[in-house]
Jmol script that loads the backbone (N, CA, C; Angstrom):
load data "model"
ATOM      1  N   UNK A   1       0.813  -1.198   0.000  1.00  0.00           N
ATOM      2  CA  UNK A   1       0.000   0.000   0.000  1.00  0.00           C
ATOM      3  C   UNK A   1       0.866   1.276   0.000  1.00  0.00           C
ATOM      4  N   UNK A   2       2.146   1.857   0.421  1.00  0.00           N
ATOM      5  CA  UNK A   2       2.930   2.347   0.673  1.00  0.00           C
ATOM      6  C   UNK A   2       3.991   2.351  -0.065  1.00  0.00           C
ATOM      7  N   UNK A   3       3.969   0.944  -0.707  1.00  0.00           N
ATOM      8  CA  UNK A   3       5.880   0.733  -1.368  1.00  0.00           C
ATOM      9  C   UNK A   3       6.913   1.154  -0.293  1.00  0.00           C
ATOM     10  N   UNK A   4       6.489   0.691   0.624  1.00  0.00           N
ATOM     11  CA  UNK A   4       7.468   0.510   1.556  1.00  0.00           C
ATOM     12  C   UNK A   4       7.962  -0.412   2.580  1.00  0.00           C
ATOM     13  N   UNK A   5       8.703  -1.177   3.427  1.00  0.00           N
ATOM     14  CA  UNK A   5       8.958  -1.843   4.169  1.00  0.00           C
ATOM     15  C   UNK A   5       8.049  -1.108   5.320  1.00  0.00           C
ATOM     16  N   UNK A   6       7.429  -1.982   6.292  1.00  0.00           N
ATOM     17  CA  UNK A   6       6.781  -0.922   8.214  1.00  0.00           C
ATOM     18  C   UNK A   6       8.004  -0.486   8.604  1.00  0.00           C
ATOM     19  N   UNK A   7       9.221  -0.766   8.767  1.00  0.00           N
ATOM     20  CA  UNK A   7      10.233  -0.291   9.553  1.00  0.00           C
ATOM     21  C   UNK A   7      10.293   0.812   8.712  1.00  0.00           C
ATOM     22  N   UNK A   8      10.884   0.959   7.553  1.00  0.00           N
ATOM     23  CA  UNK A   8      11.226   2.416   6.533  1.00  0.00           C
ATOM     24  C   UNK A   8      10.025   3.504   6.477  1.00  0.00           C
ATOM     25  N   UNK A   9       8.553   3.008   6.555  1.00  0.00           N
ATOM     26  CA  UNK A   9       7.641   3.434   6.749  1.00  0.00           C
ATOM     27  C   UNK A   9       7.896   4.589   8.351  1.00  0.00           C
ATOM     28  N   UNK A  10       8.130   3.618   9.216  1.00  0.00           N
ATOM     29  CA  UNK A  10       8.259   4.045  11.104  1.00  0.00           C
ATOM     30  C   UNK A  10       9.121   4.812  10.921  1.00  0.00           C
ATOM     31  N   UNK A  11      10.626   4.654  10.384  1.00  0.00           N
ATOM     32  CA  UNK A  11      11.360   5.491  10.556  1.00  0.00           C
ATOM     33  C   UNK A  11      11.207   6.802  10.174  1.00  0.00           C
ATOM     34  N   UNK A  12      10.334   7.068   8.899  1.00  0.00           N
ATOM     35  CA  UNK A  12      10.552   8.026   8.371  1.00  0.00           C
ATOM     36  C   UNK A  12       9.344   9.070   8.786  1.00  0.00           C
ATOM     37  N   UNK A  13       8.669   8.462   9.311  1.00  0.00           N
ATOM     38  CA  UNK A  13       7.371   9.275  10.202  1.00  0.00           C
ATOM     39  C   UNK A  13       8.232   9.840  11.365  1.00  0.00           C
ATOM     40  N   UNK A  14       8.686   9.378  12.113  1.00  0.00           N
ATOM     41  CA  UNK A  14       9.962   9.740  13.356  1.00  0.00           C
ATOM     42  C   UNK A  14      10.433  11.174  12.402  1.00  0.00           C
ATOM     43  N   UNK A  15      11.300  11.243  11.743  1.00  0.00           N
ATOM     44  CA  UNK A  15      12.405  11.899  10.781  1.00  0.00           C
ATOM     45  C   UNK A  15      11.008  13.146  10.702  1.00  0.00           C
ATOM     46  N   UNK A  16      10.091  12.592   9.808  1.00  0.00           N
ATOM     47  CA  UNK A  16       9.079  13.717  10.049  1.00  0.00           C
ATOM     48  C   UNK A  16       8.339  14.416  11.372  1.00  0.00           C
ATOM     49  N   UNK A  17       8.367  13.913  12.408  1.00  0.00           N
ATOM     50  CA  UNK A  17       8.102  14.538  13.715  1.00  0.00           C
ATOM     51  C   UNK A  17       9.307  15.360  14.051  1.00  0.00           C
ATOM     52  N   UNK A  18      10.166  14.410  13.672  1.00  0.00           N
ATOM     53  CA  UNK A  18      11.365  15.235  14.205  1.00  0.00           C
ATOM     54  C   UNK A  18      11.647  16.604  13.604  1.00  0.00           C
ATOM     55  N   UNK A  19      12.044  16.513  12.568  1.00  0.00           N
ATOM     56  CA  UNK A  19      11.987  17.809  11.395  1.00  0.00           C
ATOM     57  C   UNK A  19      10.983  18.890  11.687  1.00  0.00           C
ATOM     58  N   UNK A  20       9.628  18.952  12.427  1.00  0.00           N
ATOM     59  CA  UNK A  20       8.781  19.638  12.166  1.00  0.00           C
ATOM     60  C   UNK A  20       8.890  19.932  14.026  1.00  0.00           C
ATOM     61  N   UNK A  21       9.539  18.759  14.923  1.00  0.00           N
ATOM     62  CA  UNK A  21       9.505  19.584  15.969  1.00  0.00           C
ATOM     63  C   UNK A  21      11.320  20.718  16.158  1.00  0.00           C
ATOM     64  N   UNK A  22      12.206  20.390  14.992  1.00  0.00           N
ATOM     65  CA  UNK A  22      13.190  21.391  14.897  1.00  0.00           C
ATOM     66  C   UNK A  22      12.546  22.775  14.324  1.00  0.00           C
ATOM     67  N   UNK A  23      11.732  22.837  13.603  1.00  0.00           N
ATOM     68  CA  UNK A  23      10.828  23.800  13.741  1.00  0.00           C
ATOM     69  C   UNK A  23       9.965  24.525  14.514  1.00  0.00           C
ATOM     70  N   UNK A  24       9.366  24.070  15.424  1.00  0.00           N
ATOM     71  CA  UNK A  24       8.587  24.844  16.373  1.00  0.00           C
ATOM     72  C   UNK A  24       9.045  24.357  17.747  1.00  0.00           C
ATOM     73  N   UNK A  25      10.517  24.100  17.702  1.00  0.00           N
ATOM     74  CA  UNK A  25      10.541  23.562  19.297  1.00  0.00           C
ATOM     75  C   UNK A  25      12.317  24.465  19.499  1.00  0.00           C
ATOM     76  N   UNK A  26      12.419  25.101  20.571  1.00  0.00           N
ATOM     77  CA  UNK A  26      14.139  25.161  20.628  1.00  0.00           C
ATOM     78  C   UNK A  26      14.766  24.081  21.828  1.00  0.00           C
ATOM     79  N   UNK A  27      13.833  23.238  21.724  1.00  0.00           N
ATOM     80  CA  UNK A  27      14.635  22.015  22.619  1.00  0.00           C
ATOM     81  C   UNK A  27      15.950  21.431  21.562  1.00  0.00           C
ATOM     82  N   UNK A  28      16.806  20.844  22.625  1.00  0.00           N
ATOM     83  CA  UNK A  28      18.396  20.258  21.837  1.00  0.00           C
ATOM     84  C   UNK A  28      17.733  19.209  21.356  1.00  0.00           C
ATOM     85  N   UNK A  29      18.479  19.204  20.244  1.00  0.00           N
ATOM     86  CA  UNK A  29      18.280  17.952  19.152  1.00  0.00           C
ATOM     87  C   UNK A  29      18.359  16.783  19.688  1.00  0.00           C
ATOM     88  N   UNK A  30      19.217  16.650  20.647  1.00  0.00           N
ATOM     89  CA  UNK A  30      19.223  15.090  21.456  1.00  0.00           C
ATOM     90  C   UNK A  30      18.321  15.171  22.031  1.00  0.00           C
ATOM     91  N   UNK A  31      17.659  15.710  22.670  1.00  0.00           N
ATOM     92  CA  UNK A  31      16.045  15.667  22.828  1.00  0.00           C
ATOM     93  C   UNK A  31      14.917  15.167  22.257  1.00  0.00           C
ATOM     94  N   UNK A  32      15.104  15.920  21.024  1.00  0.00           N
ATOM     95  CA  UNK A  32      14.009  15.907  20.313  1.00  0.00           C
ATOM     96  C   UNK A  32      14.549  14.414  19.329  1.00  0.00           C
ATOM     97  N   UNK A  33      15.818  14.104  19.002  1.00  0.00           N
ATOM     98  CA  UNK A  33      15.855  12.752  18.809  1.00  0.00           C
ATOM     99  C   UNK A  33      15.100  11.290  19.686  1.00  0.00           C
ATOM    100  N   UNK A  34      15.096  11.763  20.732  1.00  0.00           N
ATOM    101  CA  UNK A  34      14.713  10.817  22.011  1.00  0.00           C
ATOM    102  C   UNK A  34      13.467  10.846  21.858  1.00  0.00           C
ATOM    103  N   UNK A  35      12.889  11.927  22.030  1.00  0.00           N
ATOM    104  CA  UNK A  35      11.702  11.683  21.973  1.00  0.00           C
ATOM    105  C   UNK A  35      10.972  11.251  20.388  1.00  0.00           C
ATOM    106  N   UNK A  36      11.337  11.105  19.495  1.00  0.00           N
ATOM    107  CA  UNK A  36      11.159  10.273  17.968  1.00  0.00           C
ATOM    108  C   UNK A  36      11.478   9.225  18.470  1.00  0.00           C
ATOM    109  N   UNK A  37      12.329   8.693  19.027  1.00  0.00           N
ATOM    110  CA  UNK A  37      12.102   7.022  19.328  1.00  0.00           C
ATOM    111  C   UNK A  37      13.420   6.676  18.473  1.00  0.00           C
ATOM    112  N   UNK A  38      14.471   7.591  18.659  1.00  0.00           N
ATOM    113  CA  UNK A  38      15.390   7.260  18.154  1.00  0.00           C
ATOM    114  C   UNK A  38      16.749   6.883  19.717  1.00  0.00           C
ATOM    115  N   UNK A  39      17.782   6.086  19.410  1.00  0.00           N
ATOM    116  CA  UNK A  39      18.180   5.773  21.108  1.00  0.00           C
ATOM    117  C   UNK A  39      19.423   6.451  20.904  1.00  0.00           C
ATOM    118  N   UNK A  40      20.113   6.497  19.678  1.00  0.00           N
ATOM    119  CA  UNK A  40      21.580   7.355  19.532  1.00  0.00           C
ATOM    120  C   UNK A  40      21.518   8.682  18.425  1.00  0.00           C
ATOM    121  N   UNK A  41      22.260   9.405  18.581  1.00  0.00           N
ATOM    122  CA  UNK A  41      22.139  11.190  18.179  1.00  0.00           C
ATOM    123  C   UNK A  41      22.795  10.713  16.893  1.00  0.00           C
ATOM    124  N   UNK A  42      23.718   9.398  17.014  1.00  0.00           N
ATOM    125  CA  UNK A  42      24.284   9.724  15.597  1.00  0.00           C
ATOM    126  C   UNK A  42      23.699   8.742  14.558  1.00  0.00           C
ATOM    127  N   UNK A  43      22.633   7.876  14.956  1.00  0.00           N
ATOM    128  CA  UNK A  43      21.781   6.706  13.802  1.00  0.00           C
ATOM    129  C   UNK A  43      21.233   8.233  13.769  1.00  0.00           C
ATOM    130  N   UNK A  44      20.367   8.866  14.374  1.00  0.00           N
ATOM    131  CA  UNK A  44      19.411  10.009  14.506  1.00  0.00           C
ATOM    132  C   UNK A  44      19.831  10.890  13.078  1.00  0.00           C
ATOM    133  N   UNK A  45      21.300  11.217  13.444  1.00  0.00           N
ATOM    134  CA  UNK A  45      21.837  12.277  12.331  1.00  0.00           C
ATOM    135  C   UNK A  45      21.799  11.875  10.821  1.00  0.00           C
ATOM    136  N   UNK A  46      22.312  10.347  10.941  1.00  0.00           N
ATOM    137  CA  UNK A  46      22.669   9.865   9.744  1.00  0.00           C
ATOM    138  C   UNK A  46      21.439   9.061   9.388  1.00  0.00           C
ATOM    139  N   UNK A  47      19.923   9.144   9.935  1.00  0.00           N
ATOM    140  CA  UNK A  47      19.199   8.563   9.511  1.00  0.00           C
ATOM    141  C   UNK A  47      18.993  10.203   8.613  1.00  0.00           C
ATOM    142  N   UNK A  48      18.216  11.488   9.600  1.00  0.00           N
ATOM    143  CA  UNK A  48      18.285  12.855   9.334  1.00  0.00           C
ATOM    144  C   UNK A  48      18.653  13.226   7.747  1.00  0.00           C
ATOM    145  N   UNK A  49      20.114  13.098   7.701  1.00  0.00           N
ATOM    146  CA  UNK A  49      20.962  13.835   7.006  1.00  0.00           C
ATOM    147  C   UNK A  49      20.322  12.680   5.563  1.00  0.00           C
ATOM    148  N   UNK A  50      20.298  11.488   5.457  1.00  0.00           N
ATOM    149  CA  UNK A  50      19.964  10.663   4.365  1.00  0.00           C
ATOM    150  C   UNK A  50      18.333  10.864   3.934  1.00  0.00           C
ATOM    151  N   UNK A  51      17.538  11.514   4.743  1.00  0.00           N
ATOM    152  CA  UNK A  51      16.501  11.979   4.169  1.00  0.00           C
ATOM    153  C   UNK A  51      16.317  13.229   3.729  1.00  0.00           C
ATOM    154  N   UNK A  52      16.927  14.428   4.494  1.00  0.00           N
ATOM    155  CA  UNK A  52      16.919  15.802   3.964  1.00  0.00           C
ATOM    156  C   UNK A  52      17.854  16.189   3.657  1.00  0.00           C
ATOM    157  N   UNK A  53      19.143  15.714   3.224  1.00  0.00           N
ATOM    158  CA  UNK A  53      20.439  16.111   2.608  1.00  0.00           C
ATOM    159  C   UNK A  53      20.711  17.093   3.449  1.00  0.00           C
ATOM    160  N   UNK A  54      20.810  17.217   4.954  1.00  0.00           N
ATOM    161  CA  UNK A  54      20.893  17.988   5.519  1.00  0.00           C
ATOM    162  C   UNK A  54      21.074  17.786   7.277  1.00  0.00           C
ATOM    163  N   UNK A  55      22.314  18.154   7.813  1.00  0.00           N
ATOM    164  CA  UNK A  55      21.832  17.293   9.389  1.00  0.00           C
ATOM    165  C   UNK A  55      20.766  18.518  10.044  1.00  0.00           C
ATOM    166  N   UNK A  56      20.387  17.495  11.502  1.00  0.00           N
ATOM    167  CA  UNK A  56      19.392  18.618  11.603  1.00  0.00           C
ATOM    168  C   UNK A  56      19.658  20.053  11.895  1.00  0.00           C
ATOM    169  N   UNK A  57      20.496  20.045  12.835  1.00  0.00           N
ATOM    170  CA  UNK A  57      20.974  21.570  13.009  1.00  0.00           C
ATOM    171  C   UNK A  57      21.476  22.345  11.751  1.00  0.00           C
ATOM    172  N   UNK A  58      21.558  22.156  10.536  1.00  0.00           N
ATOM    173  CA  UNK A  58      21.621  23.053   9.523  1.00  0.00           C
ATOM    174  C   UNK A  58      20.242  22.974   8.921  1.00  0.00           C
ATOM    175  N   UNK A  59      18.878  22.200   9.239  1.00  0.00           N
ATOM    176  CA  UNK A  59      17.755  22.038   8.716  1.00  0.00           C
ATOM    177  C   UNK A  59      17.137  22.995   9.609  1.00  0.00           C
ATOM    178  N   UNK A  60      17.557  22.964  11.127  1.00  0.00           N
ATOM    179  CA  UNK A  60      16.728  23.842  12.000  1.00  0.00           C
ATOM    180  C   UNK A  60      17.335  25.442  11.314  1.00  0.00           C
ATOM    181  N   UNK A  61      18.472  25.951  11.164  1.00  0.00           N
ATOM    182  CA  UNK A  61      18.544  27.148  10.659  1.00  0.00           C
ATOM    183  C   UNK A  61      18.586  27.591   9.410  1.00  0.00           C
ATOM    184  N   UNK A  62      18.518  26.327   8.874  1.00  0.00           N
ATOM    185  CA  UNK A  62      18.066  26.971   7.177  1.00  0.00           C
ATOM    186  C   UNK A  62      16.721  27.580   6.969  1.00  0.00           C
ATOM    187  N   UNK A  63      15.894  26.290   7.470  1.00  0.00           N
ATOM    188  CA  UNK A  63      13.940  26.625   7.520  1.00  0.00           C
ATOM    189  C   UNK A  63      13.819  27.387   8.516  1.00  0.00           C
ATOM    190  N   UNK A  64      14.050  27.742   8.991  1.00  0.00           N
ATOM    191  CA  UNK A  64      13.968  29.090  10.516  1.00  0.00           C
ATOM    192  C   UNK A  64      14.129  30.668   9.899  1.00  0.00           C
ATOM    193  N   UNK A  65      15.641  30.232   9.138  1.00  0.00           N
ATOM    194  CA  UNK A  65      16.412  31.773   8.208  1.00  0.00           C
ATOM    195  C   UNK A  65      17.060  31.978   8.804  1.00  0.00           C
TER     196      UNK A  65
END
end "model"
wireframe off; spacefill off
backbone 0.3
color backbone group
C-alpha cells in the first residue's frame, strides 16, 4: 500500500516529527531525537541527514532563516 517496508515506513514518520519539531521547538536535538524514538544522536543524524540532505541543526537554521 505504501511501497514501503513498516520499519522504513516508522522510521521516516519519526524523521518527520522530528523535522517539524526542529521547527517549532528550541529544545536540543538530542532531545528531540529521544523523543522520535530514536536511542543514539548519531543513527538520529545519519538517519536525518539521508533523508533531507541535511543534518538537523543546519535544517533547523536553514527553515527558521
Amino acid at each position: 500500500m505504501f511501497n514501503d517496508t513498516p520499519a522504513n515506513y516508522i522510521k521516516n514518520k519519526k524523521l518527520e516529527k522530528a523535522a517539524e519539531l526542529l521547527l517549532i521547538s528550541d529544545e536540543r536535538i538530542t532531545d528531540i531525537a529521544f523523543q522520535c524514538g530514536f536511542n543514539e544522536l548519531a543513527t538520529f543524524t545519519k538517519s536525518f541527514s539521508d533523508k533531507y540532505n541535511m543534518t538537523p541543526s543546519h535544517y533547523r537554521q536553514k527553515v527558521r532563516g
